[in-house]
C-alpha positions, 0 to 999 in steps of 0.5 A, a space after each residue: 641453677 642456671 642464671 638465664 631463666 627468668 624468675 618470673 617463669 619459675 612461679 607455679 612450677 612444682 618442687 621437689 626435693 633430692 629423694 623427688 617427694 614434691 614438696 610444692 609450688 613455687 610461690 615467689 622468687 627473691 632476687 639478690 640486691 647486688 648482682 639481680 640474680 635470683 637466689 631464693 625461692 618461697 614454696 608452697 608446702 600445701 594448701 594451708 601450709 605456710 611457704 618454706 625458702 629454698 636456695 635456687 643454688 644449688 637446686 636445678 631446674 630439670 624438666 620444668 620441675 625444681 629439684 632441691 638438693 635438701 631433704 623434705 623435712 630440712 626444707 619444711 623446718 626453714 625459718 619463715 619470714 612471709 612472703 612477699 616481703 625483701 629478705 634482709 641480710 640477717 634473714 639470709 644468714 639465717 637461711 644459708 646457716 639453715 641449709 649448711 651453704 657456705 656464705 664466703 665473702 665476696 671477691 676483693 675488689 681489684 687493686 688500684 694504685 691511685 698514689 702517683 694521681 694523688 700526690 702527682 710525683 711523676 709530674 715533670 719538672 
């Protein structure tokens, strides 16, 4: 999804899934811890329904609509963990293991050698 958009302009805008059935209104955007990225959205799947979390990656936003690349019932099976809470990480592995996403590590961070600093053998004599 693109990054750009404010997640709070994605509140109340519908939902729909990869056959285009609505499945909702977008309730709540969860955002990750690390990077500030929204990452999850809470749909409404109806009046007294409870909400259901989809992936904002890959979902598109087309046309002011969300469109999730899952299908309805997948989406509705979600695990619930009430809104308005912070999802923990077992919660988001829950999620990820749910949808089938990949959840490969984060990139190392970069190599330093911080050997000559430590032991300061270029020192000159």
């Amino acid at each position: 999804m693109q990054t750009d958009i404010d997640p709070r302009n994605l509140i109340g805008r519908k939902a729909f899934d990869r056959n285009g059935t609505r499945i909702g209104t977008i309730d709540e955007v969860y955002l990750d811890d690390a990077t500030g990225i929204p990452e999850w959205a809470a749909i409404r799947t109806g009046l007294f329904s409870r909400d259901a979390f989809v992936p904002l990656e890959p979902s598109e936003l087309i046309d002011g609509s969300l469109h999730i690349p899952f299908e309805r019932a997948l989406i509705k099976d979600a695990p619930d963990f009430g809104v308005g809470r912070h999802l923990s990480p077992e919660q988001e592995l829950q999620l990820y293991h749910h949808y089938g996403l990949d959840i490969s590590a984060p990139p190392p961070l970069p190599d330093r050698d911080f050997g000559k600093l430590a032991d300061r053998d270029d020192r000159p004599a």
